[in-house]
N, C-alpha and C positions, 0 to 999 in steps of 0.2 A: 198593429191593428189587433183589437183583442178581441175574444173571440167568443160569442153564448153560448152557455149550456144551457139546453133546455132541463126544465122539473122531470120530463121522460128518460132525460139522459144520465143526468146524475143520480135516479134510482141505479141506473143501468152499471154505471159505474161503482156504485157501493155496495150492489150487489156482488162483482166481477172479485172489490177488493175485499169484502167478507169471506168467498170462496177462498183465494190466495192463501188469506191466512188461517184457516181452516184446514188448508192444505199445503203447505210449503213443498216447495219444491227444493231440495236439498242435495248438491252434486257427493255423488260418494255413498249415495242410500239408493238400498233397492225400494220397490215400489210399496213393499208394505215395512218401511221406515228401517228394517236391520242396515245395519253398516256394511257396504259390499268389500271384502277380503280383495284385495290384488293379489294378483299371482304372483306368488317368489319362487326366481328361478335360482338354481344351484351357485354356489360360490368357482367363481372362473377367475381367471386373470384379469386384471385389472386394465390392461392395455393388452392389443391385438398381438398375434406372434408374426404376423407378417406384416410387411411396408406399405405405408400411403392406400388407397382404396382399390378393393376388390371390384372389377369387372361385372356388369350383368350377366347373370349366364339366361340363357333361353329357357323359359317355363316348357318341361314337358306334356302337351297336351294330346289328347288321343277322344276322338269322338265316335261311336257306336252309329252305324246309320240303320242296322236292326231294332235297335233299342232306343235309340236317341239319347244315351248315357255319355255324358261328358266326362274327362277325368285329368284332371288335371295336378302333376307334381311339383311343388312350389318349396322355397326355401324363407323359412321364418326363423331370423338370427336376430340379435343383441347388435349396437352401434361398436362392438368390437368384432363383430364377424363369426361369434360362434354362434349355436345350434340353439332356438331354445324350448325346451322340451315341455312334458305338462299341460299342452295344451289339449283340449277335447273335442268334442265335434260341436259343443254348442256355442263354443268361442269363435266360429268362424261364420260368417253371413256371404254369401256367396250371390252377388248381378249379374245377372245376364241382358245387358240391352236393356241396365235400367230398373229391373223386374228379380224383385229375391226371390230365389229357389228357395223352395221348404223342403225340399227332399234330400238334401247333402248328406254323406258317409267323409267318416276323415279317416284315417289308417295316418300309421308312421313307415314308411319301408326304410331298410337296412338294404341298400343296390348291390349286386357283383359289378365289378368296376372291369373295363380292358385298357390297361396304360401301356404305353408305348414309350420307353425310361430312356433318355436320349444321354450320352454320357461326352464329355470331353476330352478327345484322348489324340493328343497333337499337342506343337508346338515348335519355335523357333530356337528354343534352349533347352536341351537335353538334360542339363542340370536342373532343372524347374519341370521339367514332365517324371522326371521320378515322384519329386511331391507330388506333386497332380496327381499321377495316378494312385499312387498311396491315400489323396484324400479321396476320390472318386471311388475306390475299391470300395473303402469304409462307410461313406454316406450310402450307397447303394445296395451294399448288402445289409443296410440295419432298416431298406425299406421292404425286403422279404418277410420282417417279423410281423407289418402290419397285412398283409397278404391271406386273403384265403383259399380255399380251395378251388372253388370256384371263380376265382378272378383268373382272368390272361391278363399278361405282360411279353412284348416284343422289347428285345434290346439290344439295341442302336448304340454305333462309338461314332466320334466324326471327328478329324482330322483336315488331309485334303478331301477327304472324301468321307460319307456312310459307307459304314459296316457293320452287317447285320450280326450281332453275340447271339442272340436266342431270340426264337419266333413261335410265338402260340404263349404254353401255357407249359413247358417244359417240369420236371418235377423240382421241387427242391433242392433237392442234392445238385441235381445240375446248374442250376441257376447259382446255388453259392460256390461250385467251383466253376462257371464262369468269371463271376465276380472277385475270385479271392486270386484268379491264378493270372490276370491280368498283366502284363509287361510291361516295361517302359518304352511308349512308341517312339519310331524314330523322328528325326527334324522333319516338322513340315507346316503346310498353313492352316489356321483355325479358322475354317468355312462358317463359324455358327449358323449364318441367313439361308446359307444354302443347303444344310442339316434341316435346320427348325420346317425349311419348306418342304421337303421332303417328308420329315414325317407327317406335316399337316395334313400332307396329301395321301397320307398311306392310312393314317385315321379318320379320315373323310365318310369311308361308306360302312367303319364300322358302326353296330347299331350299339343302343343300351347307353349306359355309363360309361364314360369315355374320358380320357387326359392324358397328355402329355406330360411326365415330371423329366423337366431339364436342369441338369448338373455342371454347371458350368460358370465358367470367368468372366465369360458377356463380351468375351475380345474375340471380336473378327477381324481376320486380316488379308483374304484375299476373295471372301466371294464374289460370284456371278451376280447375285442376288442384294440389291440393296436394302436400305435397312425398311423403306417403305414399303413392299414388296412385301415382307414378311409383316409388318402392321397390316397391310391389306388380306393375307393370307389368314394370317389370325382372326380378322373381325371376322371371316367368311365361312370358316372351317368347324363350327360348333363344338369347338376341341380347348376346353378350356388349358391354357400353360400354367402349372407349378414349378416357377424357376427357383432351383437353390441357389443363390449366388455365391462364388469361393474366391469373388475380389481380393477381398480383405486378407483370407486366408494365402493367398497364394504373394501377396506381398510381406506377409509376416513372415513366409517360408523364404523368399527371396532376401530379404533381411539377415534372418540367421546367418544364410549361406553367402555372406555379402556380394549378392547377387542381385542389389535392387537398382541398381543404375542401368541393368537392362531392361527392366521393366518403368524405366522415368520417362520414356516417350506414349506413356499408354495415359490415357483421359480416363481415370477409374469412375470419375462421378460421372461421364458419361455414355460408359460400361454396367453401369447399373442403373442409370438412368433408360436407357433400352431395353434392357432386359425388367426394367419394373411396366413400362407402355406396354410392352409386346405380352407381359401375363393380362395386364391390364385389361387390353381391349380383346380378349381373348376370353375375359370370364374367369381367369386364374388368380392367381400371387404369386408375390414376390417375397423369397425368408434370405436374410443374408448372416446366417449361423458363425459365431466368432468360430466355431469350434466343428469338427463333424465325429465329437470322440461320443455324442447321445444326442440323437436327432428325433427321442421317441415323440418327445413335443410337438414336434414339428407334424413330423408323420401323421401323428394323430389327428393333429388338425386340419392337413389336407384331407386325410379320408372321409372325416367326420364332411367337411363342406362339400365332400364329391358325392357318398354314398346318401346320406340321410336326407329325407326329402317327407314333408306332409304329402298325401296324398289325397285328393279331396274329387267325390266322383257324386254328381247329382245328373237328373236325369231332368234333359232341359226342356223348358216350359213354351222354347217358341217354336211357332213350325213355319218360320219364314226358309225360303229358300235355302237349299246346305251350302251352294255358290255364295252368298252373302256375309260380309264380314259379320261378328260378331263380336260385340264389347264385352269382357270379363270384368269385372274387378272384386275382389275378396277384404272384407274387413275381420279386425277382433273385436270381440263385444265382451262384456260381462253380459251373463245369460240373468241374472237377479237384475240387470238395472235397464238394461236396453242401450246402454253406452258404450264408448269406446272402451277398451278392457286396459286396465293400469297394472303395468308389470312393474313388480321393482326386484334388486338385485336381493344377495344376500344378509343385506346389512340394511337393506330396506329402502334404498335411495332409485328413486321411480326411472327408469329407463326409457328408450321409446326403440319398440319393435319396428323392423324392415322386416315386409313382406317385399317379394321377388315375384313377380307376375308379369308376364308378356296379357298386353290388357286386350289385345285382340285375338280371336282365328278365325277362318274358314274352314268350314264343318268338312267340305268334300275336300278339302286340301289334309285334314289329320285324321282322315276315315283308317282302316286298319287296326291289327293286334297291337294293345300296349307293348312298348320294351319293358321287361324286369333284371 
């Protein structure tokens, strides 16, 4: 059926199409015709240094009931999982229930971190825990280099059982001759589940920046503690896991020492298949280092995703009830176009940013001092 335009309509329309092209609407141009610049972020590795997908970690959110300031610390990475930087305050648009704030502050923080360094230090072959602790000594005291002053670190060995090496925030000196003067421990069984829950629970109320870096082979062999248990412990404990994995390595040391027939009843793929879930659903990663002879890589990269954080604080617009959920969500914009913002890498090939935002809170439920 076809259909009439009236003589009123089609002024209407050739009016509409004059306008148009009078004015084009061109994707990529700000509003008075310059070409909008994407942002190019630094040159990084081309692929992630850790396995398969990072974990959600929890948006730190913290709401003012004097003030009615929101502030919220969020993580904005690259589809490889790093950091990315350069962004300003006018690149972020910030809803509340729908409704964009015009009063947003962005800051970059650099956090003090408190880790809780869980180590592996057990085993059923005495010939094979000398390596082990030879690699464990090594990977762990090259995690002192990235450390500051202000960071605490508790650390934890497990066996049959936890024990505690050093607690708080000991100095230097002390902490590398814990790590350097380490033993070869005697025969016994590798509780990992029953470790990992433990410290989950010991980092539970502490406050700030928080993580567990676990060092270990991913072999359990007699806990209490099923493997489920510590998946559940994990999602619960707001404690993201950085597991190093030393699979690989403690098979190549078993090799040399033709010593790998003791280790043929072990499921390796699904010894680091656990230990990649368990950082997973935790909010962590998982690195599985052929080598622990420079892990600065490594190191870096955990701190960088644990300490750095946008911070972004507007003072919000609704005055519904503080008991009432509330919707967050955060965009990037180019501030010259009113569009999504186009990042590309350093060779120019356009990326697509992961913001990390818990999209809801309740105002009386995150009342209180922010952590720093």
């Amino acid at each position: 059926m076809c259909s009439i335009i009236t003589r009123t309509e089609a002024l209407t329309y050739a009016g509409l199409l004059a306008l148009l092209l009078s004015h084009p609407v061109v994707w990529g141009q700000s509003h008075d015709g310059h070409k909008a610049e994407p942002l190019r972020i630094p040159n990084r590795a081309p692929a992630p240094l850790f396995e398969s997908q990072q974990g959600k970690q929890r948006t730190e959110i913290h709401f003012d009931q004097a003030t009615g300031i929101v502030t919220l610390k969020l993580l904005v990475q690259d589809p490889n999982g790093y950091f990315i930087p350069n962004l300003r305050r006018d690149n972020f648009v910030v809803y509340e229930d729908g409704v964009r704030q015009t009063n947003a502050t962005v800051e970059i923080e650099h956090a003090n971190v408190s880790l809780g360094l869980l180590l592996e230090y057990g085993g059923r072959y005495q010939g094979l825990n000398k390596d082990l602790v030879a690699e464990i000594s090594r990977a762990s005291h090259q995690l002192l280099d990235v450390l500051g002053r202000a960071d605490r670190i508790t650390v934890c060995a497990y066996g049959d059982n936890v024990k505690q090496l050093a607690d708080g925030s000991p100095v230097r000196e002390e902490l590398v001759s814990v790590l350097f003067d380490l033993q070869t421990p005697e025969v016994s069984e590798t509780n990992l589940y029953d470790a990992l829950i433990f410290a989950l629970k010991r980092m539970r109320p502490v406050v700030g920046r928080k993580a567990i870096i676990l060092i270990s082979s991913g072999v359990d062999t007699f806990s209490k503690s099923a493997y489920e248990d510590v998946l559940a412990a994990a999602r619960d404990c707001n404690t993201p896991v950085y597991a190093l994995y030393l699979g690989s390595i403690l098979r190549q040391a078993a090799s040399l020492h033709d010593m790998a027939g003791l280790l043929a009843r072990v499921d390796w793929k699904e010894t680091a298949s656990r230990l990649r879930e368990i950082a997973r659903v935790s909010g962590g990663r998982l690195y599985s280092p052929a080598s622990t002879m420079d892990l600065t890589a490594t190191y870096d990269d955990i701190m960088e995703n644990l300490r750095v954080r946008y911070v972004i604080s507007y003072k919000s617009s609704n005055a519904g009830s503080l008991n009432a959920r509330r919707t967050v969500r955060v965009e990037l914009v180019n501030p010259k176009t009113g569009g999504l913002l186009q990042i590309t890498d350093s060779n120019g090939k356009a990326i697509q940013a992961n913001v990390t935002i818990q999209d809801s809170y309740t105002p009386s439920a995150v009342s209180g001092e922010p952590s720093h």
